[in-house]
DSSP file (Angstrom, degrees, kcal/mol; ACC not computed):
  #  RESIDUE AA STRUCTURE BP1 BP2  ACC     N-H-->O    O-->H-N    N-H-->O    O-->H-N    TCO  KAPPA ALPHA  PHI   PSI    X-CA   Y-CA   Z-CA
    1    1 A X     >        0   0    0      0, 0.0     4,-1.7     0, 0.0     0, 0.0   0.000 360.0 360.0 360.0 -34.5   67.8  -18.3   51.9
    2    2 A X  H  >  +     0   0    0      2,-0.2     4,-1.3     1,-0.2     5,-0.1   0.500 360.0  58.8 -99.5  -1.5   68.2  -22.0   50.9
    3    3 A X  H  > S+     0   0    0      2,-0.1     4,-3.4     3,-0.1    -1,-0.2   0.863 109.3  44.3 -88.0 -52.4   67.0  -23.1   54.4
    4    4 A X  H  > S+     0   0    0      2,-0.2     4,-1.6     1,-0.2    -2,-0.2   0.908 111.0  53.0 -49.0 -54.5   63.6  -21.1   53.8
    5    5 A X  H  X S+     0   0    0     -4,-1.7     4,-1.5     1,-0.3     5,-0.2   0.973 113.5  41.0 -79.2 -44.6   63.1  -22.4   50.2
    6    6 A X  H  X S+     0   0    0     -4,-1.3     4,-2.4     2,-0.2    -1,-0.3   0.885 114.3  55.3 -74.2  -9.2   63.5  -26.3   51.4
    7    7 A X  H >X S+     0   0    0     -4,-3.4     3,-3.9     1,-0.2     4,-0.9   0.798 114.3  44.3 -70.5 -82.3   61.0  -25.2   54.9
    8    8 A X  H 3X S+     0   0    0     -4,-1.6     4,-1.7     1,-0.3    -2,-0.2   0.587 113.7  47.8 -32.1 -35.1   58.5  -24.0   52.0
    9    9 A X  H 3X S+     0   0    0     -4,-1.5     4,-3.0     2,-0.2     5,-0.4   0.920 110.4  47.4 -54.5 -58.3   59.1  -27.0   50.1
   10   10 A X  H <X S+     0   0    0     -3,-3.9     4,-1.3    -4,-2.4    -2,-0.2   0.941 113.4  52.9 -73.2 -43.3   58.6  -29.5   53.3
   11   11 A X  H  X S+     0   0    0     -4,-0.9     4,-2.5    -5,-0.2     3,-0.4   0.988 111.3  42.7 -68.5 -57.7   55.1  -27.4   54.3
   12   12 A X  H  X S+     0   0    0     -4,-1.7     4,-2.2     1,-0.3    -1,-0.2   0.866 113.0  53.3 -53.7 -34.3   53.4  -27.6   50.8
   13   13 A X  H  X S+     0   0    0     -4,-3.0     4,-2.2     1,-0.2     5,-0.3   0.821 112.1  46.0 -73.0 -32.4   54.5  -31.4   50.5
   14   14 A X  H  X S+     0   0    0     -4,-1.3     4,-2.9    -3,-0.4     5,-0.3   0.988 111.5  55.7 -82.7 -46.1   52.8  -31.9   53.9
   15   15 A X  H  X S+     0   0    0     -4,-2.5     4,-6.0     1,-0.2    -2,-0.2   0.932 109.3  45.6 -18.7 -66.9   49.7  -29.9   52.6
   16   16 A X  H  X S+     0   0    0     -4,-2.2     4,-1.0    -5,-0.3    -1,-0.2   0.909 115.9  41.7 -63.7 -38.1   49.4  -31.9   50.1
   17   17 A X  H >< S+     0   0    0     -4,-2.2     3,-1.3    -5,-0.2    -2,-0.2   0.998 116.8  52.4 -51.5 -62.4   49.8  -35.2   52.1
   18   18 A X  H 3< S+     0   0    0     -4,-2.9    -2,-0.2    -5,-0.3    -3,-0.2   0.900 126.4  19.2 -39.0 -68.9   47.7  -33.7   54.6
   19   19 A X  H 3X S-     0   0    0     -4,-6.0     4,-0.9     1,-0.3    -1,-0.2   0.070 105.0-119.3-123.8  48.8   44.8  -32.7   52.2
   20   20 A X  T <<  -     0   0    0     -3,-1.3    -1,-0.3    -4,-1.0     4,-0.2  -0.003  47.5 -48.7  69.0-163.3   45.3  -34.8   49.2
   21   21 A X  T >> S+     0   0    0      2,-0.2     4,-2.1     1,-0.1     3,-1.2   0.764 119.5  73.1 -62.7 -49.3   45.9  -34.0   45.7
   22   22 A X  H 3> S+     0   0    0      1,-0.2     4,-2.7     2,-0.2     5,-0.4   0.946  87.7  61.8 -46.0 -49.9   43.2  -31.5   45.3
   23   23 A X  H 3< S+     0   0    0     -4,-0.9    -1,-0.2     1,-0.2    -2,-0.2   0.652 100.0  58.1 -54.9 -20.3   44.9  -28.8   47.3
   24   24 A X  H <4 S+     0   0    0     -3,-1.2     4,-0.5    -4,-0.2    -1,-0.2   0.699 103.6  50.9 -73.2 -29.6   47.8  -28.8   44.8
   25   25 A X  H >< S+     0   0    0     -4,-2.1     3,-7.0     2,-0.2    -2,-0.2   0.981 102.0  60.5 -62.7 -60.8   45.7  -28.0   42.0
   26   26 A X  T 3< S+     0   0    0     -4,-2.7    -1,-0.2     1,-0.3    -3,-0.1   0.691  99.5  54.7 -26.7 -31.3   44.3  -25.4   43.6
   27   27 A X  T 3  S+     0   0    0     -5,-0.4    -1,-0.3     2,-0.1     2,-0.3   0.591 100.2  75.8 -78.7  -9.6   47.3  -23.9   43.9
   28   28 A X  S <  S-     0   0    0     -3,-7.0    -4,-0.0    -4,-0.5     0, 0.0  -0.763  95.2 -87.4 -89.1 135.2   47.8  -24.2   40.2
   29   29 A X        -     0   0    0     -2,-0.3     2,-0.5     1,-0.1    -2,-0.1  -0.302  46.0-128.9 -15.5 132.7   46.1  -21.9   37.1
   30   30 A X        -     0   0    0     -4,-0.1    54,-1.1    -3,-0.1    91,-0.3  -0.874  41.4-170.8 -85.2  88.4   43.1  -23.5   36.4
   31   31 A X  E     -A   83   0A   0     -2,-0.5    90,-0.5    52,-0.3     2,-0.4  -0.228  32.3-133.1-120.6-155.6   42.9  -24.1   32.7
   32   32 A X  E     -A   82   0A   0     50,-2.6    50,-2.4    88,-0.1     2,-0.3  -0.902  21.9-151.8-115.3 147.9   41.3  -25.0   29.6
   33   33 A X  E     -b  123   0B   0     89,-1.8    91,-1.5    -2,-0.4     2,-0.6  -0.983   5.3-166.7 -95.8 123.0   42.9  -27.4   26.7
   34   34 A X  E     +b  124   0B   0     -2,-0.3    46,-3.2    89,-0.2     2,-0.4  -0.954   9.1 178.8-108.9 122.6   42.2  -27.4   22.8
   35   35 A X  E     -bC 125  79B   0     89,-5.8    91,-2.7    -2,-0.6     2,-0.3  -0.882  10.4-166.0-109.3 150.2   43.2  -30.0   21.2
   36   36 A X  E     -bC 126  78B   0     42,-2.8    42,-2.5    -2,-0.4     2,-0.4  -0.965   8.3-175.0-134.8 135.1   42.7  -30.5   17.2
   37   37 A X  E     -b  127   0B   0     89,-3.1    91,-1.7    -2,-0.3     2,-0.6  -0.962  12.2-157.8-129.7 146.1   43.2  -33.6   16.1
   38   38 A X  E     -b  128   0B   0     -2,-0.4    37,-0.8    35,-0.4    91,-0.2  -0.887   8.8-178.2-111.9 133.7   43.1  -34.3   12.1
   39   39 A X        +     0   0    0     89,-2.3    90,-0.2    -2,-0.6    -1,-0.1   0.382  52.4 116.7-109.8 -15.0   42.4  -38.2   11.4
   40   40 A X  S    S-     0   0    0     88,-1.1    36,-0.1    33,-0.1    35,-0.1  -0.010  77.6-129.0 -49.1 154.7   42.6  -37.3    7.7
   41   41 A X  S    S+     0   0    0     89,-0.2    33,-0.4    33,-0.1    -1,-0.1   0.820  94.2  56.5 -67.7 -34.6   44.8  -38.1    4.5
   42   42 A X  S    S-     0   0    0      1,-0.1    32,-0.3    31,-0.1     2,-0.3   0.114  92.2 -99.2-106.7-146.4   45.2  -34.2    3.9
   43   43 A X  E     -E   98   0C   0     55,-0.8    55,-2.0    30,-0.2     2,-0.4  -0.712  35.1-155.0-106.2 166.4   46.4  -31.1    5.8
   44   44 A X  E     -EF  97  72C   0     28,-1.0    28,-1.3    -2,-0.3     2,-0.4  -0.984  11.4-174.7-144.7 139.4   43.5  -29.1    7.3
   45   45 A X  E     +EF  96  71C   0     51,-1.9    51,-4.0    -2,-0.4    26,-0.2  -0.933  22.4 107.4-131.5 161.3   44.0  -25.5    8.0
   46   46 A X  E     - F   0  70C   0     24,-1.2    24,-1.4    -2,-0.4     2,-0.3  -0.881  46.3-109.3 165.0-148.4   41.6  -22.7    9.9
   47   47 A X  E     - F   0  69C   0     22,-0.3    47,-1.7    -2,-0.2    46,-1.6  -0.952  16.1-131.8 174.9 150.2   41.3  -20.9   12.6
   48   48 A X        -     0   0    0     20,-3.5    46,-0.3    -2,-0.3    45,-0.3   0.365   9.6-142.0 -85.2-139.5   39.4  -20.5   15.9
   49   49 A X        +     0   0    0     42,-0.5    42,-0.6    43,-0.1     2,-0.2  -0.311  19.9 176.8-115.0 163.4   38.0  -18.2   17.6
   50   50 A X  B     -HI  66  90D   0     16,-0.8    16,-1.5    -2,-0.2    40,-0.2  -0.868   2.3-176.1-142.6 154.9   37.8  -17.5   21.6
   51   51 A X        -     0   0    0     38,-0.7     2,-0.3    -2,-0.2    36,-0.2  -0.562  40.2-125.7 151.3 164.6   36.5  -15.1   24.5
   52   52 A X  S    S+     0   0    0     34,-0.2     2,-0.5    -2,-0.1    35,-0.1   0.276  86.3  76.9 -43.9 -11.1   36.2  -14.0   27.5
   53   53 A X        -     0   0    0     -2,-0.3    35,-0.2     1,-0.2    -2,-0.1  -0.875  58.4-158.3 -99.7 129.7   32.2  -13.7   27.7
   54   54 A X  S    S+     0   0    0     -2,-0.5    -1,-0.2     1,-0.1    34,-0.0   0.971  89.5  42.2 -63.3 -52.9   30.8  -16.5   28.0
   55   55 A X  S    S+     0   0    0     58,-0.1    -1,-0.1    34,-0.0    -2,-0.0   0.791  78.3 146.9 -71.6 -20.9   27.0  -15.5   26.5
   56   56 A X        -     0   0    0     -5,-0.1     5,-0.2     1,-0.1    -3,-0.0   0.221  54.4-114.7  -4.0  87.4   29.0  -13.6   24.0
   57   57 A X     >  -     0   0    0      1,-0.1     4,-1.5     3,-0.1     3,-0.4  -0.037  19.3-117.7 -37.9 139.5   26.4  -13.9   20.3
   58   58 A X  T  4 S+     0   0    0      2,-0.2    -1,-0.1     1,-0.2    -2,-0.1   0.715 115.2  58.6 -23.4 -37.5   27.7  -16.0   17.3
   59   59 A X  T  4 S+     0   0    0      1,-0.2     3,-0.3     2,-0.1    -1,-0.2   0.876 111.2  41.5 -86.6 -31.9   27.7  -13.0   15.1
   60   60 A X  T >> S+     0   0    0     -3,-0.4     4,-2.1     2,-0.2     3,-1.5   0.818 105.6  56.3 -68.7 -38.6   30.2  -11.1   17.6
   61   61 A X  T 3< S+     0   0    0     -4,-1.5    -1,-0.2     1,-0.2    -2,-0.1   0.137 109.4  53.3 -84.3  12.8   32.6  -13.6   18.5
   62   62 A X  T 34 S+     0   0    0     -3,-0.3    -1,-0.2    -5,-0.2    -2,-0.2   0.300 117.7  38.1-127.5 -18.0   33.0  -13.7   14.6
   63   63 A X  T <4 S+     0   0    0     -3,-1.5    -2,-0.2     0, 0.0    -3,-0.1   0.602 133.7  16.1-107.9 -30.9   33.5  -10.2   14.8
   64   64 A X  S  < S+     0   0    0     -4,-2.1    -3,-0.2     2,-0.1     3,-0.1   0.524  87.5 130.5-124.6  -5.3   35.6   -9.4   17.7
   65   65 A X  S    S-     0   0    0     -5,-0.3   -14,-0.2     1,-0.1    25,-0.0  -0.322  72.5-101.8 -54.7 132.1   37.1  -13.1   18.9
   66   66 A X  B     -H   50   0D   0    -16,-1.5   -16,-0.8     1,-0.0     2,-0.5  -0.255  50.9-142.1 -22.0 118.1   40.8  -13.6   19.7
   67   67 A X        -     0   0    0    -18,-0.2     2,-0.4    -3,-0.1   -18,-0.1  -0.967  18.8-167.1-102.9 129.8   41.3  -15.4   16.2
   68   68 A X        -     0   0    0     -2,-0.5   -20,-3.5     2,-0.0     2,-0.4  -0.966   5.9-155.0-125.8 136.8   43.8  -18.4   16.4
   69   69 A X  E     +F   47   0C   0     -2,-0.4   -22,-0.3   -22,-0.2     2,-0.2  -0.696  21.2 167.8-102.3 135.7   45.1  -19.8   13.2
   70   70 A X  E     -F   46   0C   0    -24,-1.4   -24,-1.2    -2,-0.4     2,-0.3  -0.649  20.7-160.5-130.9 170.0   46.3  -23.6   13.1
   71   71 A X  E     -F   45   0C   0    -26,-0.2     2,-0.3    -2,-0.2   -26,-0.3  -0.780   9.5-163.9-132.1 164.5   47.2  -26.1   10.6
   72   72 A X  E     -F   44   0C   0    -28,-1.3   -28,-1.0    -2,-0.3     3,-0.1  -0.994  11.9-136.1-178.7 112.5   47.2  -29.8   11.3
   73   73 A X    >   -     0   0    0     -2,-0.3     3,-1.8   -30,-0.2   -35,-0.4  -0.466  46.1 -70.3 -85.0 161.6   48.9  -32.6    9.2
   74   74 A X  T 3  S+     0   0    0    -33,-0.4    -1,-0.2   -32,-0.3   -33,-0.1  -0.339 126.6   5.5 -62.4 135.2   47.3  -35.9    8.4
   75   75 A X  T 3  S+     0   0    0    -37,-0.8    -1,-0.3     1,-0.1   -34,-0.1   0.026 114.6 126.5  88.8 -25.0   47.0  -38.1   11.3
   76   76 A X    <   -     0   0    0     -3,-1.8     2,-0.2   -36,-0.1    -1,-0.1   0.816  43.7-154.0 -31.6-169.8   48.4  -34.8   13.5
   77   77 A X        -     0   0    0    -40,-0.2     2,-0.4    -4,-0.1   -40,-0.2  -0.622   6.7-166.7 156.7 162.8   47.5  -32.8   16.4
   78   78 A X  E     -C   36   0B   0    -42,-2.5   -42,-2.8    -2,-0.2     2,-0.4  -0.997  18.8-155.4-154.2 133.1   48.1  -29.2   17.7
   79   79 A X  E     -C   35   0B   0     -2,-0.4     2,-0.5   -44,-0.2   -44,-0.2  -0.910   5.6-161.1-133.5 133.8   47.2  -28.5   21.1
   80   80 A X        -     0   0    0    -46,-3.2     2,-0.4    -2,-0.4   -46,-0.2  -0.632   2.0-158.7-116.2  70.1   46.3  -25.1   22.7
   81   81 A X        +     0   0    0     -2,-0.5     2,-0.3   -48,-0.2   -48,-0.2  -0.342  17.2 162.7 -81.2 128.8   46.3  -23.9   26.4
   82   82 A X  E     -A   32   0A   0    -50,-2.4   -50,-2.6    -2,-0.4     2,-1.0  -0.888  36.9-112.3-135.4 164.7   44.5  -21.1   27.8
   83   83 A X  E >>  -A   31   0A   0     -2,-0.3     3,-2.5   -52,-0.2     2,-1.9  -0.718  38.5-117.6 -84.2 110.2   43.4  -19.9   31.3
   84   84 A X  T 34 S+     0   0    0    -54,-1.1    -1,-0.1    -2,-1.0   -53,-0.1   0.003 113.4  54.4 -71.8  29.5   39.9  -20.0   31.8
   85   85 A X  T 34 S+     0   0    0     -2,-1.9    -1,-0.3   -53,-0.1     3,-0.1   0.562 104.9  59.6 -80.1 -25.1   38.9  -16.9   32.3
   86   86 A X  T <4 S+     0   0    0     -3,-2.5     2,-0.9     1,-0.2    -2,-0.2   0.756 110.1  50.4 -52.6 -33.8   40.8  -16.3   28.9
   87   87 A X     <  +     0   0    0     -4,-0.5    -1,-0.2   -36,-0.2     3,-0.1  -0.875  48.2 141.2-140.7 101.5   38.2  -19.0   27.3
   88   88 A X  S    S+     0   0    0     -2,-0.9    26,-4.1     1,-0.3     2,-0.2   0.641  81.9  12.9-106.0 -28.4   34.7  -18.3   28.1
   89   89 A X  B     -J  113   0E   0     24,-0.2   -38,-0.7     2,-0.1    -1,-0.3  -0.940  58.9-176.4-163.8 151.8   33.6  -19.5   24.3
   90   90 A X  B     +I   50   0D   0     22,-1.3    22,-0.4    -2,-0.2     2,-0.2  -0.465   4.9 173.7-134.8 168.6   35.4  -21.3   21.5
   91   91 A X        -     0   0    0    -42,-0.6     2,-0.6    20,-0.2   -42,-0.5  -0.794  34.9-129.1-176.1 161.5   33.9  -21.9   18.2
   92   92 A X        -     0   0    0     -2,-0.2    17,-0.5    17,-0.2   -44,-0.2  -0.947  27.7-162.8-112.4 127.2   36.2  -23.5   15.3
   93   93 A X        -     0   0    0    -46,-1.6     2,-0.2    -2,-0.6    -1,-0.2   0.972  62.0 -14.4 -77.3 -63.4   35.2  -20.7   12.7
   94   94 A X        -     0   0    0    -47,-1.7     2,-0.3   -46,-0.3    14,-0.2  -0.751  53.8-164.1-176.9 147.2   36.4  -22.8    9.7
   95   95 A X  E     - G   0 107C   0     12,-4.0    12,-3.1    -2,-0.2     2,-0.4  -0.903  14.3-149.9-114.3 132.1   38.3  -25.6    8.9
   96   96 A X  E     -EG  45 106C   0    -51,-4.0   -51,-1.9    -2,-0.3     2,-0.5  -0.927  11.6-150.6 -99.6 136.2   39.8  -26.6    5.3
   97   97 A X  E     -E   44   0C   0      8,-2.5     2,-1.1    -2,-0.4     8,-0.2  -0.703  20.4-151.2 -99.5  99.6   40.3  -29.6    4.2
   98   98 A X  E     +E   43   0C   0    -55,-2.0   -55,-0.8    -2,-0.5     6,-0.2  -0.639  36.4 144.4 -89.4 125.8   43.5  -29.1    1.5
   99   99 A X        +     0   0    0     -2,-1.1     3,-0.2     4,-0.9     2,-0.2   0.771  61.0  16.0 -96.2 -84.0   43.3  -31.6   -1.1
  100  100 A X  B >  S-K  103   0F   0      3,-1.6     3,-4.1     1,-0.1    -1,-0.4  -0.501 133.6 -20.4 -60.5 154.2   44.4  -30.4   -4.3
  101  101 A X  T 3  S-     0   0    0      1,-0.3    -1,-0.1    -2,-0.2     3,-0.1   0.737 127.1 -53.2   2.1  51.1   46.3  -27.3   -4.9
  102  102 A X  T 3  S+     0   0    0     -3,-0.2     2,-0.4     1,-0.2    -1,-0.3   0.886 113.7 121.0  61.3  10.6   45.1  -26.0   -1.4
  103  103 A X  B <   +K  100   0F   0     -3,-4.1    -3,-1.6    -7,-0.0    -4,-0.9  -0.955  21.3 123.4-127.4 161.7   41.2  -26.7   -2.3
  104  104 A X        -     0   0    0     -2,-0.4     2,-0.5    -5,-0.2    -6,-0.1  -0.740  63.0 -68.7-156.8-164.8   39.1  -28.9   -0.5
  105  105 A X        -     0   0    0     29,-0.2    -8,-2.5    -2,-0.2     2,-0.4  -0.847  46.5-125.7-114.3 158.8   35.7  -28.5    1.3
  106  106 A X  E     -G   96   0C   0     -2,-0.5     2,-0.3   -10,-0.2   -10,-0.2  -0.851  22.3-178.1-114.0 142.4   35.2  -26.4    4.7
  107  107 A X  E     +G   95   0C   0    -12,-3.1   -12,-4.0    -2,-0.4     2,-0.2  -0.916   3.9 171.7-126.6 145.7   33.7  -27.2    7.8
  108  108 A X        -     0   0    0     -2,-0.3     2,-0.3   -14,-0.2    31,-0.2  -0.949  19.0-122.1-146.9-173.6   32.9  -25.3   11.2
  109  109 A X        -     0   0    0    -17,-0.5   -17,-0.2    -2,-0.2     3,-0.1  -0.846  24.9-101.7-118.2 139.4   31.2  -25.6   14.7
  110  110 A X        -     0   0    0     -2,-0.3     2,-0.6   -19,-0.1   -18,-0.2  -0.073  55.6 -85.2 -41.8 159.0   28.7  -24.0   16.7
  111  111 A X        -     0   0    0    -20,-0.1   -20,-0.2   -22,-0.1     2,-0.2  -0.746  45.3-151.5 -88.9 124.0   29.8  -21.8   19.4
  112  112 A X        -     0   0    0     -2,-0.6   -22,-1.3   -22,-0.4     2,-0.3  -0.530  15.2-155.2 -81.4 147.0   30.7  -24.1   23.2
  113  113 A X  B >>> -J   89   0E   0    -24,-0.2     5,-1.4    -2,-0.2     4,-0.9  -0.938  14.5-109.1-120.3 158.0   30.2  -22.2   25.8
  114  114 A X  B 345S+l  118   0G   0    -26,-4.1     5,-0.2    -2,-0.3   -60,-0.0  -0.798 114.5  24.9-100.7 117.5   32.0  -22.6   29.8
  115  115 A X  T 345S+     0   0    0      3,-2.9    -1,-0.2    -2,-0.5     4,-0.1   0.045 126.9  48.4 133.3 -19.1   29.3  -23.7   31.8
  116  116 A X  T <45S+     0   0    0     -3,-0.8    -2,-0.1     2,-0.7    -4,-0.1   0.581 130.3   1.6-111.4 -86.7   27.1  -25.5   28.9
  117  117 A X  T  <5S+     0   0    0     -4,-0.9     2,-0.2     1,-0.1    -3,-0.2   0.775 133.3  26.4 -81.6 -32.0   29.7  -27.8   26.8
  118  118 A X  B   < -l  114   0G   0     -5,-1.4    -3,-2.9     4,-0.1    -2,-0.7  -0.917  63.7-161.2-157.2 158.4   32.8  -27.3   28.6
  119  119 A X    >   -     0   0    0     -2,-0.2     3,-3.1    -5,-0.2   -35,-0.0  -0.898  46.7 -70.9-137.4 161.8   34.1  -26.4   32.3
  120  120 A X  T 3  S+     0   0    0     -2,-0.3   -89,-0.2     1,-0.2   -88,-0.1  -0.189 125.9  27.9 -36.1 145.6   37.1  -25.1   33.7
  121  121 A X  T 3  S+     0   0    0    -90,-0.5    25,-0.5   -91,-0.3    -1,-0.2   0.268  94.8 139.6  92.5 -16.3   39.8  -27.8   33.6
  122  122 A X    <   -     0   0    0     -3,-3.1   -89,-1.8    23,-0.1     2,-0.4  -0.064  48.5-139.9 -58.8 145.3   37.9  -29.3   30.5
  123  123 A X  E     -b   33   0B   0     21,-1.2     2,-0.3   -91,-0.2   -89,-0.2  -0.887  17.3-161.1 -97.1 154.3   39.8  -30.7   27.4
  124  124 A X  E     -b   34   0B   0    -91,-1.5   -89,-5.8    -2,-0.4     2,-0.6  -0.993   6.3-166.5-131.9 119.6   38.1  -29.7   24.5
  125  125 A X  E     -bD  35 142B   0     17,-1.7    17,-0.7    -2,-0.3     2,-0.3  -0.903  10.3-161.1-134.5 114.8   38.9  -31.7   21.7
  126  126 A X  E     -bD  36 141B   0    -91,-2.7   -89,-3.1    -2,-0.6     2,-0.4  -0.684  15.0-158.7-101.1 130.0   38.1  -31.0   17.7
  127  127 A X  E     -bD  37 140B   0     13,-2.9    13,-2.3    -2,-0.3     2,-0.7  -0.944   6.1-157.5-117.9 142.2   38.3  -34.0   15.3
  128  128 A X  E     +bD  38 139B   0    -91,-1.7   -89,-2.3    -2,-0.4   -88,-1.1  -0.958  26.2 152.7-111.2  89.8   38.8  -33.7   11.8
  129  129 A X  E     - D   0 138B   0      9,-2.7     9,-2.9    -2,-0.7     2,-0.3  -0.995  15.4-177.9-147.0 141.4   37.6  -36.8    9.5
  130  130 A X  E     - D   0 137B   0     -2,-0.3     7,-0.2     7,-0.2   -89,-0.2  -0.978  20.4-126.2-143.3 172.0   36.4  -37.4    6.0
  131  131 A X        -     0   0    0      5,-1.4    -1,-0.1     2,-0.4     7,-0.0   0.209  42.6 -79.5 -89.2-142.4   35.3  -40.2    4.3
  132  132 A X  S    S+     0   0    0      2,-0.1     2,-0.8     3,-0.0    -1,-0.1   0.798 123.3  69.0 -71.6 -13.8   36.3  -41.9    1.0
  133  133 A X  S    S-     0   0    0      1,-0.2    -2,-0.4     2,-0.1     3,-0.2  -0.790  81.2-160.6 -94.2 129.6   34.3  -39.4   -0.6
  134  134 A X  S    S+     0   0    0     -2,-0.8   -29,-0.2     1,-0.3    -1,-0.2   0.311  87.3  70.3 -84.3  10.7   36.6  -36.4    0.2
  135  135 A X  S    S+     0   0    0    -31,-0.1     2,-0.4   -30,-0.0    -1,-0.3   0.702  85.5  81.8-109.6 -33.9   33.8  -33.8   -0.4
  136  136 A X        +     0   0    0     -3,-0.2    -5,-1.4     1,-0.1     2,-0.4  -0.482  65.0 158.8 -78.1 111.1   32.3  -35.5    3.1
  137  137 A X  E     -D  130   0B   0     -2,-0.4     2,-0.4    -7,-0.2    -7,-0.2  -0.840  17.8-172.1-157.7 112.3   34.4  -33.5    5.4
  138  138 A X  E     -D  129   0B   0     -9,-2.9    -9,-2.7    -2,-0.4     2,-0.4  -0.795  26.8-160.4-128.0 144.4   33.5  -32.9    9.1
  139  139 A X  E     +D  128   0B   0     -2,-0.4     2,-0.3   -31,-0.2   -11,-0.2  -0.879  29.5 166.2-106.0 124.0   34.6  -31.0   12.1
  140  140 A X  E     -D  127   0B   0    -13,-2.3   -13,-2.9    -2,-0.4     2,-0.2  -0.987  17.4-154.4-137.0 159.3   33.1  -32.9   15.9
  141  141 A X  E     -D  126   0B   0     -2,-0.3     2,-0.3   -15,-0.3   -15,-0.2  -0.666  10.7-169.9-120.6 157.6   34.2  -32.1   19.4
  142  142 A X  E     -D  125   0B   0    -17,-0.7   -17,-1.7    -2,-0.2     2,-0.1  -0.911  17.5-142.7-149.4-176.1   34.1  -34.2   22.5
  143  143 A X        -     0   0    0     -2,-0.3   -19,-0.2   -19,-0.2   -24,-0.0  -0.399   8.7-161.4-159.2  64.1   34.9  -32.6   25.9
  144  144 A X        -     0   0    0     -2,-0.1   -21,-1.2   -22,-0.1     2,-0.5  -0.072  13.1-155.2 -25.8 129.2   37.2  -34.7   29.1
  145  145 A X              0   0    0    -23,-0.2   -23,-0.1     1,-0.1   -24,-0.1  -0.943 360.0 360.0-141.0 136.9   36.5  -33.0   32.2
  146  146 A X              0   0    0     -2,-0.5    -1,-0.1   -25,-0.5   -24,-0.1   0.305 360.0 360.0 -97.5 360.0   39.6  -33.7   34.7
């Protein structure tokens, strides 16, 4: 048994020599990353939504989306992996910015879609900043593709 697992061993390591690096990802899940990262003084709490159709309408993915609920300390981040067929379209439904007794102002995003904003393999990454006027309080994305 333990001669078979290091022969498996020694052929994928020559695979991979053989036909680089790519051919070990390929062997891996291919997935998607969300990151939220809060650059703020205050906590921000929300929640996302995702799923699996990509063309999937705003008004649906608001009705039927995987909802996932986060909070994020100042200066934070909270990081999310999913498989991309699992994540076809993301949207941050809304995010609060707690200041005082757990009020603040709310922010959200349009719905990304895979294929438009973001691709398999993509980070997707939600930033959270407001200014000195704490009422100015804004959710923007940027999107790594590895």
């Amino acid at each position: 048994m333990k001669r078979r697992y290091w022969i498996g061993i020694v052929i994928c390591g020559a695979a991979v020599l053989t036909a680089g690096c790519d051919a070990l990802s390929a062997l891996l899940p291919m997935l998607v990353t969300v990151s939220l990262e809060n650059t703020g003084d205050f906590n921000v709490d929300g929640a996302f939504l995702i799923s699996d159709e990509q063309d999937i309408p705003e008004f649906l993915l608001k009705e039927v989306g995987d909802e996932q609920d986060f909070t994020v300390p100042p200066g934070g981040t909270q990081t999310f992996v999913y498989d991309c067929d699992e994540l076809q379209a993301i949207m941050i439904e809304h995010a609060d910015l707690r200041i005082i007794g757990g009020l603040g102002p709310e922010a959200s995003t349009d719905v990304l879609r895979d294929g438009h904003e973001f691709s398999c393999g993509s980070t997707i990454t939600f930033t959270f900043s407001h200014s000195v006027i704490l009422t100015d309080f804004d959710v923007t994305y940027s999107v790594t593709n590895h």
